[in-house]
Residue, then its C-alpha position, 0 to 999 in steps of 0.5 A: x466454455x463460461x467465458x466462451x459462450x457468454x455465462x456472466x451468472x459464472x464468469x466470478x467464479x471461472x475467474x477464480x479457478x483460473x486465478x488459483x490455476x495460474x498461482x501454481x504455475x512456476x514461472x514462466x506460465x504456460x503459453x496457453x494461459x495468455x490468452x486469458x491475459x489478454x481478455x482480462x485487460x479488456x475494459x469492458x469486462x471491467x463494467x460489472x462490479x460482481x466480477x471485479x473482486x475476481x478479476x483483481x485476483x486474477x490479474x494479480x496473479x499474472x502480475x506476480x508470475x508473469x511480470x516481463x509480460x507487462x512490457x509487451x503490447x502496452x500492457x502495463x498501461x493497459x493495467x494502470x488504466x484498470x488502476x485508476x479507473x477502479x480507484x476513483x470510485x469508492x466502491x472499487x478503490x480497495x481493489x484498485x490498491x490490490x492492482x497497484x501494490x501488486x504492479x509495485x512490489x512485482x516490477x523493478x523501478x526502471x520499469x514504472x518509473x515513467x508512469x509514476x507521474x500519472x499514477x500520483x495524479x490519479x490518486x492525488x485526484x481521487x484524495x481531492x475528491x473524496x478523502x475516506x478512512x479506508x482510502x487515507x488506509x490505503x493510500x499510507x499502505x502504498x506508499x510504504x510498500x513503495x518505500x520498502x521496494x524501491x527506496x525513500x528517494x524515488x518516493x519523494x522525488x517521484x512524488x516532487x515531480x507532480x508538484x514541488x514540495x507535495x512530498x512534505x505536504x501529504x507526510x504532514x497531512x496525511x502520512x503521520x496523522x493517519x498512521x494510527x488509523x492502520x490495522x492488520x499485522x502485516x500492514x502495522x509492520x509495513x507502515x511501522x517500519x516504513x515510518x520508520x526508514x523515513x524517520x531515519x533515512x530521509x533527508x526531509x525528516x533529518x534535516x536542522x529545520x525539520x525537527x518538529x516534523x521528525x517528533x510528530x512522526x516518530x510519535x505517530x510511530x510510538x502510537x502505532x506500536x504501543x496502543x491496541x487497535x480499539x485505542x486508537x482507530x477510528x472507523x467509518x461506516x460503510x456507504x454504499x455507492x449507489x450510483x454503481x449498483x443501480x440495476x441487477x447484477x449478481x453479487x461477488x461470491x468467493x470460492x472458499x478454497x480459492x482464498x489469497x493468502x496475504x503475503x507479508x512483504x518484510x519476511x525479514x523484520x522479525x519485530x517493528x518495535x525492534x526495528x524502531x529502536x534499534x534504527x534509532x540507537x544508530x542515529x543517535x549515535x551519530x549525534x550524541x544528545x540531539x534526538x533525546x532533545x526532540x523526544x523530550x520536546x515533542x513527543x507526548x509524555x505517554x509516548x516517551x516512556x512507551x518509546x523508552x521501554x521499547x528501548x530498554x526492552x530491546x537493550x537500545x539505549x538512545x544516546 
């Protein structure tokens, strides 16, 4: 009735209930619900900013239980659409990421493989345009959620495929600078072991030339996981968009008992410092004596002995 005859005053908190409705469903939905799916990717419902919270939330959901939809009617594209036109505003960037990171972790590779060039394009516009903390945040919890589900080399490659060599170019320039900047458990881990697969896997960071990157990375790493937050964050002020709110529109109100509970998506690590020391034991088995080296030569000495009692902590000698 709300959405039927118009009540936009409500349409935030319909849009909530219908968000918890579809989360309680098993998979498949009921073929009742989809209706509702194909209103949400109307554009226009996009327009008032007082909805978008809700509107994500309700996507998400049906992202999350009702992926094989996606490959139907051009829906998928329809989705990546509302991506990039939230994540080009500072005021909705966040509640771009939210989309996004749901269409990453729900969907197999194959299945967004051919997007993923328009996708880096939009947020490699947005980071040209306006490089915010919160946006820098993001953008590192993206891509290490890629990372952790579908692999560093369609990460670099995909990457590659805009521009040659960009792959290096942002792990330099914002990949091991900002990783000190993540806060939230959950994200610490992500990006923490994230980091750490590439520091491990990655061709690009295992290579002969490539020792100075590999330090800087690892001691970006160190920080991360051995200093508070208030050590090592620093935070923006929050400027609003005012180009966006000019006018009335009625504010986003969160139903209290419709929270998201934030899902961690690396159930398996039990601890990243753990992880870190013990992916790199098994490195530097394979070459005896070269990563010690590197260590004592790029990594600030605070760092080295905060890496060196993680090792002796978690008994992972690095030889």
């Amino acid at each position: 009735m709300i959405l039927a005859n118009d009540v936009t005053e409500f349409f935030s908190y319909a849009f909530q209930l219908l968000a918890q409705l579809v989360e309680l469903n098993r998979p498949p939905i009921p073929a009742s619900y989809m209706p509702v799916f194909t209103i949400l990717l109307s554009p226009d419902l996009w327009n008032r900013s007082s909805n978008v919270p809700a509107l994500v939330r309700l996507l998400q959901a049906f992202l999350q239980k009702a992926p094989h939809e996606l490959n139907r009617e051009e829906r998928l594209s329809l989705v990546l659409g509302i991506f990039s036109r939230l994540v080009a505003s500072p005021s909705t960037e966040e509640q771009g990421f939210y989309v996004l990171n749901t269409v990453i972790e729900s969907l197999d590779y194959g299945v967004i493989a051919t997007y993923m060039v328009n996708i880096w394009h939009a947020l490699f516009t947005r980071l040209h345009k306006k490089r915010t903390v919160k946006f820098l945040k993001s953008l590192l919890i993206f891509m290490s959620l890629f990372l952790v589900k579908h692999g560093s080399v369609h990460l670099v490659d995909s990457m590659n495929a805009v521009q040659a060599g960009i792959f290096i170019m942002i792990l330099e320039q914002i990949w091991i600078p900002s990783l000190k900047l993540i806060t939230g458990s959950i994200e610490l881990k992500l990006t923490a072991v994230a980091s750490t697969k590439l520091l491990c896997e990655c061709p690009v960071l295992l290579d002969a030339t490539a020792a100075q990157r590999w330090g800087k990375m690892l001691d970006s790493i160190v920080i991360l996981l051995s200093r508070p937050e208030e050590d090592r964050v620093e935070e923006e002020p929050e400027v609003p968009d005012l180009a966006e709110n000019v006018g009335y529109t009625a504010a986003f109100v969160s139903l209290y008992n419709a929270g998201k509970k934030e899902e961690d998506p690396l159930k398996e690590v039990r601890d990243p410092k753990e992880f870190l020391v013990a992916s790199l034991a098994r490195l530097s088995a394979l070459s005896p004596g070269k990563y010690p080296q590197i260590i004592a030569e790029t990594l600030d000495a605070a760092n080295q002995n905060a890496l060196f009692q993680f090792c002796n902590s978690y008994n992972c000698p690095l030889v």
